[in-house]
C-alpha positions in Angstrom: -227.8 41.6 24.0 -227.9 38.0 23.3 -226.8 37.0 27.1 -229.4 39.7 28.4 -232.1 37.5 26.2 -231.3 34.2 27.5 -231.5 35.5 31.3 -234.9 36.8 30.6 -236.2 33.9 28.8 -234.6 31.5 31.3 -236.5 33.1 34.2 -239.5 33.0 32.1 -239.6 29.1 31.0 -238.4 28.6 34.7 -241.7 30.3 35.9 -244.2 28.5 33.1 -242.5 25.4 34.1 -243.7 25.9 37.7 -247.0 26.9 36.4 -247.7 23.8 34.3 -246.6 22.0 37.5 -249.1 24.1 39.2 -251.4 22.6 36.8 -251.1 19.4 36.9 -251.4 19.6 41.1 -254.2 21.9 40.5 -255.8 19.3 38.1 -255.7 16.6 40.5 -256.9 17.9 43.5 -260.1 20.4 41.4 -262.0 19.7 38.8 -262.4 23.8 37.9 -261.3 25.5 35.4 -258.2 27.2 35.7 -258.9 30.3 33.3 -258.5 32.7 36.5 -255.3 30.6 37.6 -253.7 31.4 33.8 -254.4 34.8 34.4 -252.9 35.3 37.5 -249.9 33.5 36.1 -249.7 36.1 33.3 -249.8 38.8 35.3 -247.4 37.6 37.6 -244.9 36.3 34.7 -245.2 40.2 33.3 -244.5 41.2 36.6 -241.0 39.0 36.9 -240.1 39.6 32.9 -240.2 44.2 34.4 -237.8 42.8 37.1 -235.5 40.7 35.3 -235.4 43.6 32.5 -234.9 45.9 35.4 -232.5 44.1 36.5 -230.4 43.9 33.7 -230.8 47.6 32.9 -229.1 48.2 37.0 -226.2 45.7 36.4 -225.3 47.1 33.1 -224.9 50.7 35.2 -223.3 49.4 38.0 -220.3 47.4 36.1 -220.9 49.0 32.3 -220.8 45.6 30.9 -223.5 42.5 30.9 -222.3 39.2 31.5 -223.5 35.7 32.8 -221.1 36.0 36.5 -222.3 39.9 36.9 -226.2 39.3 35.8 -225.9 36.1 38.8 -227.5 37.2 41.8 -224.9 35.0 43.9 -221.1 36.7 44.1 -217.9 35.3 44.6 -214.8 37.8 45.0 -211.0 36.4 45.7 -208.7 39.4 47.1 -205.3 38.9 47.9 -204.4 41.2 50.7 -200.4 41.8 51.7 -201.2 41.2 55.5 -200.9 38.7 58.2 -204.1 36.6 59.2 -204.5 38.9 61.9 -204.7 42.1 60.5 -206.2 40.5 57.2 -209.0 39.5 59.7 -209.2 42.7 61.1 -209.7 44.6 57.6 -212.1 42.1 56.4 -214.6 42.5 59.8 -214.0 46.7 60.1 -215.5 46.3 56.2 -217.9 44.3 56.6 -219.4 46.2 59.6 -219.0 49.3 57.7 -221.1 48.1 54.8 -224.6 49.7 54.6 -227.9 48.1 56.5 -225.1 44.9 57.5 -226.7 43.2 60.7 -226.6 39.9 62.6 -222.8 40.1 62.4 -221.0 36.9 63.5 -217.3 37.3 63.5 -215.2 33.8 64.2 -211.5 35.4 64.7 -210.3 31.0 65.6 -211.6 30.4 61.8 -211.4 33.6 60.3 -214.4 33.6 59.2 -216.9 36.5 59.1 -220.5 36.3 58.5 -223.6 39.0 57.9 -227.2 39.7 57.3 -227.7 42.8 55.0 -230.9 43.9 54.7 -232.0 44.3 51.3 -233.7 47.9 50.5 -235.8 48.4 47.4 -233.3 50.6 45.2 -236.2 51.8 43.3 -238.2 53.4 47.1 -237.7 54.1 50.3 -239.9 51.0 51.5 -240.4 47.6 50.4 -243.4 46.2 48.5 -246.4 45.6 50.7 -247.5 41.9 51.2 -250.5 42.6 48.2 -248.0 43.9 46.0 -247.2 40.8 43.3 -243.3 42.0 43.6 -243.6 41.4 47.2 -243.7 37.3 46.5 -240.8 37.8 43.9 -238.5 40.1 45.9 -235.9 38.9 48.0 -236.0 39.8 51.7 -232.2 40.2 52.6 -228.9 39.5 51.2 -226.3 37.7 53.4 -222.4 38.3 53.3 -219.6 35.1 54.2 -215.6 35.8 54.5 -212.9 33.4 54.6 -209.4 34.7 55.2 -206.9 31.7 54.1 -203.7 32.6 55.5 -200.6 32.8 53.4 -196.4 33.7 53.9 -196.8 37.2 53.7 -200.0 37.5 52.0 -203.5 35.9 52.8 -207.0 35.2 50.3 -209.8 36.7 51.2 -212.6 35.0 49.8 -216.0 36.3 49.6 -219.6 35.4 49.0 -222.0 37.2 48.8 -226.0 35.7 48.2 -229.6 36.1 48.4 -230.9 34.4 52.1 -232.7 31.7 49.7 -231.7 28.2 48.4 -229.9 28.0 45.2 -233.1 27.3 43.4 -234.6 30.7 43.9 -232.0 31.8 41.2 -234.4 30.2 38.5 -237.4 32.8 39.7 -236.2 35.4 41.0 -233.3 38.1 40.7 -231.5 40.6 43.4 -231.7 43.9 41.3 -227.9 43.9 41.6 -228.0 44.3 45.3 -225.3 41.2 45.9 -223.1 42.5 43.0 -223.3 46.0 45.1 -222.3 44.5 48.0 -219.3 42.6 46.5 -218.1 45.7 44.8 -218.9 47.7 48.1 -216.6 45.5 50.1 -213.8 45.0 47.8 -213.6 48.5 47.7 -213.4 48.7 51.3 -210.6 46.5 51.5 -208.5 48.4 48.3 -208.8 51.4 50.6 -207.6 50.1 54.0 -204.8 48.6 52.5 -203.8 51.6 50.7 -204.4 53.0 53.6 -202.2 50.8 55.4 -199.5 50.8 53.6 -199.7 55.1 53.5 -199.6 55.0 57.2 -196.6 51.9 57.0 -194.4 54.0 54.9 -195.5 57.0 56.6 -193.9 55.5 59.6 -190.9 54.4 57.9 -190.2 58.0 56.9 -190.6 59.1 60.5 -188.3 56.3 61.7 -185.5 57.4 59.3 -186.2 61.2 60.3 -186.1 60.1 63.9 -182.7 58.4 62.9 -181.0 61.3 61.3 -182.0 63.7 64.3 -180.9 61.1 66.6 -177.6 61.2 64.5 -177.2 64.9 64.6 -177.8 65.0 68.2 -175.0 62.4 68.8 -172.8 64.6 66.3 -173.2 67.7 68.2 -173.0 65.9 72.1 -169.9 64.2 70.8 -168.3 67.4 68.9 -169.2 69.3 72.6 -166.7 66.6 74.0 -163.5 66.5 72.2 -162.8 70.0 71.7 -163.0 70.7 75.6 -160.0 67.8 76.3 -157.8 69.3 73.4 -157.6 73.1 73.8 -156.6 72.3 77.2 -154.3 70.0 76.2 -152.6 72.1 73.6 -152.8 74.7 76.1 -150.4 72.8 78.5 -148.4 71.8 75.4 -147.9 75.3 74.7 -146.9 76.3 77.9 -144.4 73.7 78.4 -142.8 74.4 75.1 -141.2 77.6 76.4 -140.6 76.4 80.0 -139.6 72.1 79.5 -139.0 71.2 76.3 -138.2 67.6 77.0 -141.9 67.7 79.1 -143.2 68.8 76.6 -142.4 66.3 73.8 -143.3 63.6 76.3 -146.6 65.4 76.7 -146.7 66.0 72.8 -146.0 62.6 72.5 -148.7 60.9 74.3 -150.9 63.7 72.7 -150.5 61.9 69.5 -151.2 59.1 71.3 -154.6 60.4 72.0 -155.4 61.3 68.8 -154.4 57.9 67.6 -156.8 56.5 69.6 -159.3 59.5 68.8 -159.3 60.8 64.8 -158.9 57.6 62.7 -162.4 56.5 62.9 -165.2 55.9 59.9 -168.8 57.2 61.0 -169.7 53.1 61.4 -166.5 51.4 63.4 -167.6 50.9 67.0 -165.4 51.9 69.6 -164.0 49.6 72.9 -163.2 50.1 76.2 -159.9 48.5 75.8 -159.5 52.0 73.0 -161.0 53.9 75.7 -159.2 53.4 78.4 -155.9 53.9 76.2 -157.3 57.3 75.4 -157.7 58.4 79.0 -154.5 56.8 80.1 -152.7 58.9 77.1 -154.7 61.9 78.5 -153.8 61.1 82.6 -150.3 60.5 81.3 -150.4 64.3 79.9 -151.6 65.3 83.3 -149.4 63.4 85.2 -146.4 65.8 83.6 -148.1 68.6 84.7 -148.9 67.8 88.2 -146.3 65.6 89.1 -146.5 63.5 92.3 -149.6 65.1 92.8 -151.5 62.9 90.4 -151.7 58.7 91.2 -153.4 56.4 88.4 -154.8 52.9 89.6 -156.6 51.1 86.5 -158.4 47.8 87.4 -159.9 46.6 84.0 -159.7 43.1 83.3 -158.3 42.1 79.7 -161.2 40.4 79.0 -163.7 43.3 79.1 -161.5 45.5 77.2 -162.8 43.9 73.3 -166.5 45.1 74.8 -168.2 47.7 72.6 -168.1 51.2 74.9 -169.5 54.8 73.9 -166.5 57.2 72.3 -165.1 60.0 74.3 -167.6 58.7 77.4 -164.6 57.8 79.8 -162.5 60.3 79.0 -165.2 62.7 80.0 -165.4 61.0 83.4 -162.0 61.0 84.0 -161.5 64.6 82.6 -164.6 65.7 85.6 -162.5 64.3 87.5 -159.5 65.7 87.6 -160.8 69.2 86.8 -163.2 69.4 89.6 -161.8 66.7 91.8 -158.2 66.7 92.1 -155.9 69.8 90.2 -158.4 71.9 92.9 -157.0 70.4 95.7 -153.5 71.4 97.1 -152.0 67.4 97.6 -153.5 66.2 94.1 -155.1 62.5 95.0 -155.4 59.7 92.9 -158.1 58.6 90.1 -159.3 54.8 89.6 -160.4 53.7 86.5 -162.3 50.4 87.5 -164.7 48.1 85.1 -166.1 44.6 86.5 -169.2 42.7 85.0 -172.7 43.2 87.6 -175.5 41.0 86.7 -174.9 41.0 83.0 -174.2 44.8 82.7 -171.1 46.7 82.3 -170.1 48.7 85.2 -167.2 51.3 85.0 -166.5 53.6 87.7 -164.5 56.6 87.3 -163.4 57.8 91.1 -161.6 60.3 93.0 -160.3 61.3 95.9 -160.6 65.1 95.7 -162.6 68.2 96.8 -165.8 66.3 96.4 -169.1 67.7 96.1 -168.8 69.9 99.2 -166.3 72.1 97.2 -167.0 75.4 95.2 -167.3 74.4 91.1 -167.0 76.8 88.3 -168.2 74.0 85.9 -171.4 74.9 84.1 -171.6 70.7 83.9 -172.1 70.6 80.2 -170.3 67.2 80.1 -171.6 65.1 82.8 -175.1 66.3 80.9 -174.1 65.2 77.4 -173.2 61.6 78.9 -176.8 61.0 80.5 -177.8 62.7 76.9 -175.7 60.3 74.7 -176.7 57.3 77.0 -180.3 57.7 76.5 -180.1 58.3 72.6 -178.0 55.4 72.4 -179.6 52.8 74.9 -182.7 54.1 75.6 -183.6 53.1 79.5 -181.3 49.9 79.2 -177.9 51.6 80.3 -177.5 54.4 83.5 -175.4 57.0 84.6 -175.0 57.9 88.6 -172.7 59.9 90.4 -172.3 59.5 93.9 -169.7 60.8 97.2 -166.6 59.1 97.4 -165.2 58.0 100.6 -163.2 59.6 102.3 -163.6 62.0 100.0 -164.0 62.8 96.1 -166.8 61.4 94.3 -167.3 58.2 92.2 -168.9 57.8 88.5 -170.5 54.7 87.1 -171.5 53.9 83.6 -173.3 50.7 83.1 -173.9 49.9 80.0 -176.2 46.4 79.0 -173.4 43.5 78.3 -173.6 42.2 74.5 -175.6 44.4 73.1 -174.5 46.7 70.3 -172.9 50.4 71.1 -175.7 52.2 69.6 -174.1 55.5 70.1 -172.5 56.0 66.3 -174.8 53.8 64.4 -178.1 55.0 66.3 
């Protein structure tokens, strides 16, 4: 009560001041009386004394308390929003735009700075006070709006100001009817909501990445489950048979089956897999083979020792070199040979799986489920940066090439 007091009666010695000053000017330059000039001032000062009460009354329901800062028509607002400069700046211009009757819009994204016109609308009527109206010559025409966006590490200031479009000494005669105090409260609002809104949509994202992830995972799961079961049934297949026809083959078989597993089952979800451990799988596996088919089967592997400590998709080779003798070689009557061969090519990994067998001319009864889950598993786990191609052989037999970006991480069983 006491602070809405002191407003009112400060507007009111501010406006008799500037009428005895009126006098004096008035007594200087006339040499009338000035009964109709006190009367006009009354009328006007009862006129100002309604608006600063009304204006009182409207800040009281617009922030539910009184207060020297809140009753100012002049606002100043410092938000801390958790985004870079760039994004800060964009908030702070989409709210500023957004604001009701905002015009003359200036936006400075090199200095971060936004600036505005807002027209100021009678909150009482649809239309402003005509030009005979006494409130017309107390009533401020428009409101204008400046942001600064300070940057920060992480986090920038938004600082705000929000003022009638008069000099500072207009404060001592006239008030806003809370139209600045709207405005401040308008846009601070604003930006609460877009960063709220922001950081819904960030986590939204985040939840849609690790969803992503986990279906990526499963995929992976399922591709490489697909794979390992196909080598071993056949392998314990052979095993079996050999047990009742060479037993001596078959412990040699049985023992570079263990070999394979060696090289296979030990493994937590997160260890990364070589091509140095691959290429002892598939030798384990050709080695099996090589018991089974005899002379029929040769084995040339040209992978230098220093490629071999390169990260290299699980179970990948051996389902090359598995293609390969299934479709390429045990069809053929003479057998043939397989090359395992790995060189670098302009920074990418290149290992070629080739044979000299039937070739694509020849009839298949492969339903080519695992050449399909290596271009599956090399685009879950590289994206477009590795390849997969497959290509005729010459003479004869065909030749497949994994190539795989050098130094960057297998993402195959940590997609």
């Amino acid at each position: 009560m006491k602070t809405s007091f002191f407003f009112v009666l400060r507007i009111a010695i501010a406006w008799f001041v500037g009428f005895l000053l009126l006098l004096i000017l008035w007594g200087g330059f006339f040499d009338g009386g000035t009964d109709g000039l006190f009367l006009l001032f009354l009328v006007v000062l009862g006129f100002v004394i309604a608006s600063a009460v009304s204006h009182i009354r409207r800040i009281r329901l617009i922030v539910g308390n009184i207060d020297p800062g809140s009753l100012a028509n002049r606002q100043r607002r410092q938000i801390e929003v958790p985004l870079g400069a760039d994004e800060a700046f964009q908030l702070v211009d989409a709210a500023i735009r957004e604001l009701p009757r905002s015009e003359d819009i200036e936006s400075a994204r090199d200095s971060l700075q936004v600036r505005a016109k807002v027209a100021r609308l009678n909150p009482y009527s649809a239309k402003s006070p005509g030009r005979f109206n006494p409130l017309y010559w107390i009533h401020i025409k428009r409101n204008q709006i400046l942001a600064t966006v300070t940057p920060g590490d992480g986090i920038c200031s938004v600082t705000l100001v929000c003022e009638p479009e008069s000099g500072a000494w207009s404060d001592w005669f006239l008030v806003d009817d809370g139209t600045n105090l709207e405005n401040a409260e308008a846009f601070t609002r604003a930006i609460t909501r877009r960063v709220a809104e922001h950081r819904r949509n960030e986590q939204a994202a985040a939840r849609q990445t690790v969803t992503e992830k986990e279906l990526t995972v499963a995929k992976l799961s399922l591709l490489h489950a697909q794979v390992e079961p196909h080598f071993l049934y056949n392998t314990l297949a052979s095993a079996q048979y050999l047990t009742r026809s060479d037993p001596a083959r078959a412990d040699q078989m049985l023992g570079n089956l263990i070999t394979y597993l060696r090289h296979s089952l030990p493994r937590t979800e997160d260890s990364l897999s070589t091509l140095g451990e691959e290429l002892e799988r598939a030798r384990a596996y050709l080695e099996i083979l090589r018991i089974r088919m005899g002379n029929r089967l040769e084995l040339q592997i040209e992978v230098p020792e220093a490629l071999k400590p390169i990260p290299f998709p699980a179970m990948m080779l051996q389902t090359l070199v598995e293609n390969a003798i299934k479709h390429g070689l045990e069809p053929k009557s003479g057998g043939g040979t397989i090359w395992i061969i790995a060189r670098l090519v302009d920074g990418m990994l290149a290992v070629t799986v080739a044979d000299d067998g039937q070739g694509f001319n020849a009839q298949s009864s492969g339903t080519g489920i695992g050449l399909k889950n290596v271009r599956e598993r090399l685009r879950l786990a590289y994206g477009g940066a590795a390849s997969f191609s497959i290509v005729a052989n010459f003479p004869s037999g065909v030749a497949a090439t994994i190539q795989l970006p050098h130094g960057q991480e297998h993402g195959d069983d940590n997609a």
